[in-house]
N, C-alpha and C positions, 0 to 999 in steps of 0.2 A: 135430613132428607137423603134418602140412600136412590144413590142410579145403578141402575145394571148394563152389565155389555151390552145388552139388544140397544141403549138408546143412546151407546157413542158410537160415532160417526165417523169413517175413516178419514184418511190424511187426503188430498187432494192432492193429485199427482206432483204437481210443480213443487208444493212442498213438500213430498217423500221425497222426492228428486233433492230437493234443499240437504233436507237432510241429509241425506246418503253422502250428498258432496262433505259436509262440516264433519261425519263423522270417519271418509274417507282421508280427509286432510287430516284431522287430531290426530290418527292412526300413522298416517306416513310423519308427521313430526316426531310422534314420540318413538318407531324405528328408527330417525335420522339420531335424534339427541340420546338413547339410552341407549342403544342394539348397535352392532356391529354388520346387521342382515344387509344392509344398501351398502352395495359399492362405495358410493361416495359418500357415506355415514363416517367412515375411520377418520377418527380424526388423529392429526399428528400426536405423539406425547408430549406433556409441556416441558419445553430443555427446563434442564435443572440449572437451579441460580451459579453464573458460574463467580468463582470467588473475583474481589477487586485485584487490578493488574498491578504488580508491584513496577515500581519505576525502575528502568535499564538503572546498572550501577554504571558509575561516574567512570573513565580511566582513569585514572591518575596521572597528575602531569607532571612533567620532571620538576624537580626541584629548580629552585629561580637561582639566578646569579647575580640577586642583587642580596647583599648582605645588610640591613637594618641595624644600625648604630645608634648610639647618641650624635647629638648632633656635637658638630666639634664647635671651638670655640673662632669667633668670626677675627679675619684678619683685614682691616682696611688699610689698603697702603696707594697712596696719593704721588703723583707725580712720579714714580716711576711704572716703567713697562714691563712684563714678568711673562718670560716665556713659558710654556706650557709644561715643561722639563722644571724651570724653577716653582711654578705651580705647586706642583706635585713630588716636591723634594721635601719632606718632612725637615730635612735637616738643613733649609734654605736659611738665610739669617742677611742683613743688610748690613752696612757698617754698621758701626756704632760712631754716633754723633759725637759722643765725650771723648772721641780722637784728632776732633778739630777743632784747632784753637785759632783764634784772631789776634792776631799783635793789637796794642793800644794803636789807635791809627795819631799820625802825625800830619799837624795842618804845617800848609807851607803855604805860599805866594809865587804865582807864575809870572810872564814876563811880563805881563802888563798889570798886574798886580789882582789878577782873578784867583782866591783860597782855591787850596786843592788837597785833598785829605791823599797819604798812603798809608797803608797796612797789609801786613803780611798774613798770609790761609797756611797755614801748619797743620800735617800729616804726623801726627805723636805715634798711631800705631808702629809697635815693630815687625808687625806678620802679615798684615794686609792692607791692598794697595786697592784707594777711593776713586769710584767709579763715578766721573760725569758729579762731581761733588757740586752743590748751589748753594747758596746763603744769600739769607734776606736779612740784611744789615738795616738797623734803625738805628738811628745816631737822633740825639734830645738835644735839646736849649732847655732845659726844666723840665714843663712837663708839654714841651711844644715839639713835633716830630719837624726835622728839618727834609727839604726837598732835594734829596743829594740821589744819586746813578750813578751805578759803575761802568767805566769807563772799555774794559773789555769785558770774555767772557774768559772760567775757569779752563783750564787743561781736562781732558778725557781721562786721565789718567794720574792720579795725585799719589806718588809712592811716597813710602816712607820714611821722614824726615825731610823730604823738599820743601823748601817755603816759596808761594807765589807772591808776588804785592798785587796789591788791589787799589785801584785806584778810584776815589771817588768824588764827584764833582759835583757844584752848584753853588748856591750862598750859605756861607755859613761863616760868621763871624767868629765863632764862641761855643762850642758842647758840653756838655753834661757826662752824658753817660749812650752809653755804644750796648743794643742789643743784638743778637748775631738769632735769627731761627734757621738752623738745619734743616733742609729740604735734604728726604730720604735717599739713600745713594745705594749701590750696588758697591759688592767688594772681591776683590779678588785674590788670590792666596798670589806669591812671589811664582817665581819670577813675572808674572801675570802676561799681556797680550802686547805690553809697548816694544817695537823693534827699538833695538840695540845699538845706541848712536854713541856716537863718541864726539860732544861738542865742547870744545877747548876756546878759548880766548889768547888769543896771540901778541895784539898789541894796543892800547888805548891813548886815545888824543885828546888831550881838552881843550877845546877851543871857544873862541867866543863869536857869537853872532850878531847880527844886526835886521830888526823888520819896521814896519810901518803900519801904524793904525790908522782909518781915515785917514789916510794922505798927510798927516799932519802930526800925527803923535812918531814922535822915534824912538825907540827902545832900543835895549842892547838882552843877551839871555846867554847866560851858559850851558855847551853843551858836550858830551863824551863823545866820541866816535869810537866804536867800539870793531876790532878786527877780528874775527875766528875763522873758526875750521869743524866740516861737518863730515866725521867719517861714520860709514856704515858697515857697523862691526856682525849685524848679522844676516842670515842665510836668503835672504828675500830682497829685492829692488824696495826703495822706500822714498816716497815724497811727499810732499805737505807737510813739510818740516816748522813747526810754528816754535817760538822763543818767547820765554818770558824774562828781562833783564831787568835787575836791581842795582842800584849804585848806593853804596853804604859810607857813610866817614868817618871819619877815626872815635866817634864812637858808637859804633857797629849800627848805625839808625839809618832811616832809608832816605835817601836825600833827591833821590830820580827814580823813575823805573816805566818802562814801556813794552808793550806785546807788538812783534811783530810776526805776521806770516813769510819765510823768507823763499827769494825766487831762485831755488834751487833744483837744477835738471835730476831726472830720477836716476839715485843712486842705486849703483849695482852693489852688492856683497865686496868690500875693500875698497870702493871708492871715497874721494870726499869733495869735497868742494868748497871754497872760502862763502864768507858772508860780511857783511858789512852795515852795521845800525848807528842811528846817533840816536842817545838819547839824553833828552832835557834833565840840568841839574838847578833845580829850584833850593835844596841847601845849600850845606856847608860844600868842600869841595869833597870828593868822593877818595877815596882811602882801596877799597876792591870793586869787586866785580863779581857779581851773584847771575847764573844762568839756569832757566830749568827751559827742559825742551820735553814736545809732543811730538807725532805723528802720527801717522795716517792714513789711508787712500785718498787720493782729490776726488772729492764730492764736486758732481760737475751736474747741473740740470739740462736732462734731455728734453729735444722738442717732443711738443704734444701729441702721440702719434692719432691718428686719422684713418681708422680702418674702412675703405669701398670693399661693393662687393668682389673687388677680383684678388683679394688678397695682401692687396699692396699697400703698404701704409706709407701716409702722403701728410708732411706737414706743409706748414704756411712760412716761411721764414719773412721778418720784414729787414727791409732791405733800405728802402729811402724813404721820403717824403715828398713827392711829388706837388710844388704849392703851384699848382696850375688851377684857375677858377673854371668850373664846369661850365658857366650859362656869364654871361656879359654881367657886369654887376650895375648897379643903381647908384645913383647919388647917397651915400649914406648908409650903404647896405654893406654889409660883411661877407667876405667871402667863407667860399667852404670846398676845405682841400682835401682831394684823396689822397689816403696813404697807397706809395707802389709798390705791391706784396710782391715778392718773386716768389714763386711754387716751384718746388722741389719735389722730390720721390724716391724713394730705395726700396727693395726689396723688403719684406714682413720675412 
């Protein structure tokens, strides 16, 4: 069926109008999107990819000052104290134990007939002098450990060739056999750190004594009275002059022996002073006279000090016992007494 122009029919206005609009619009898009004609058509360039940021390099840090090692080999050492200087001395070293010997100890009977073991602590080294030396002494009945204590304590200072006696005490009828364990010591080369005494023996007494047990028992005991002389041959004042005395008889075995600390004023450089000890002879009768001596600063305990805020430090001294009851007491009741502090103060 074929139409001709004469019988289409025009646009109605609203929809020319339509049109005109859709085809005014496709027009202005496609100069914004292909053409550069509209001002605001340019569009920017697309930035080019820019490459990834490599990472800031590192500074570099100085070299460390810790040097990385093998590890050394470990040193456990018991019972004594090691300064930070012996620490760190590669070429530190303790005594050596196989320089102490123990005499066989010797039982004896005291004055009222209580055992009492002696033996002597021997310094065999010839170059080095035992510092603050200990031993833990086990003495057997077979294979039963007996309950024996020594009776003082050793010298600070054990030079070469000195022998101490050792005394030790408890029940013991009968032993076996005597273990000695060395407790670790410090050592020191000669002349080492003991001031310079010069303790002589002048004149000895033997006498004999008389005591009383419960009121009833009477004994008799022999004992030495022993006279010296304390001079101070070196550069420094020195006090706390302690003594270890041996009584030996005529074949050369220990028959007495006692530690005293003697009460001797502080000597200057060339002074001396006498002394005076008795000591118990539980053997035979005694033949010589064996002396080692120590000293030292007097180790003396200060009061506790007590810091306030104004600087001052203030202890508590006590002074008496005041038995005064605070409140009236009762039939049967206990009293309760203040102690009377005196307070003191000195300067900080």
């Amino acid at each position: 069926m074929k139409t001709s122009r004469s019988d289409s029919k025009p646009l109605s206005r609203p929809a020319a109008a339509g049109l005109a609009l859709l085809i005014f619009a496709a027009g202005g898009l496609a100069l914004w999107k292909y053409t550069n004609v509209l001002p605001w058509s340019a569009r920017s360039a697309a930035p080019a990819p820019q490459a990834p940021a490599q990472p800031a390099p590192k500074e570099e840090l100085p070299p460390s000052r810790i040097v990385r090692v093998a590890p050394a080999e470990l040193r456990v050492i018991d019972h004594v104290r090691l300064t930070t200087e012996e620490l760190l001395d590669p070429a530190f070293a303790l005594f050596d134990p196989g320089k102490l010997a123990l005499s066989a100890p010797r039982r004896l009977l005291d004055e009222i007939e209580r055992p009492v073991m002696y033996a002597e602590l021997v310094n065999t080294s010839d170059q080095y002098i035992a510092l603050s030396p200990k031993a833990d002494i086990s003495v057997f009945d077979g294979s039963r450990r007996l309950d024996l204590r020594q009776t003082w304590s050793l010298p600070a200072r054990l030079y070469p060739g000195e022998r101490v006696p050792v005394e030790l005490t408890g029940r013991v009828d009968r032993y076996t056999e005597v273990k000695t364990d060395w407790l670790p010591a410090k050592r020191s080369a000669l002349p080492g750190p003991r001031p310079k005494l010069a303790v002589t023996v002048e004149n000895t007494e033997a006498q004999v004594g008389t005591g009383t047990l419960n009121f009833t028992y009477r004994y008799r005991y022999k004992y030495v009275t022993v006279h010296g002389r304390v001079r101070n041959d070196s550069q420094s004042e020195v006090e706390n002059v302690k003594v270890w005395i041996s009584l030996y008889d005529a074949q050369d075995k220990l028959t007495g022996a006692t530690f005293q600390e003697l009460r001797l004023p502080k000597l200057k450089p060339e002074e001396s002073a006498p002394f005076q000890v008795n000591v118990k002879q539980h053997g035979g009768n005694f033949a010589r006279v064996g002396v080692v001596y120590d000293a030292g600063p007097r180790w003396a305990v200060p009061p506790s000090p007590l810091s306030n805020s104004y600087g001052i430090k203030s202890y508590i001294r006590y002074k008496t016992f005041a038995c005064v009851p605070l409140f009236p007491l009762q039939f049967g009741q206990q009293p309760f007494f203040q102690p009377d502090f005196e307070q003191a103060s000195h300067a900080g």
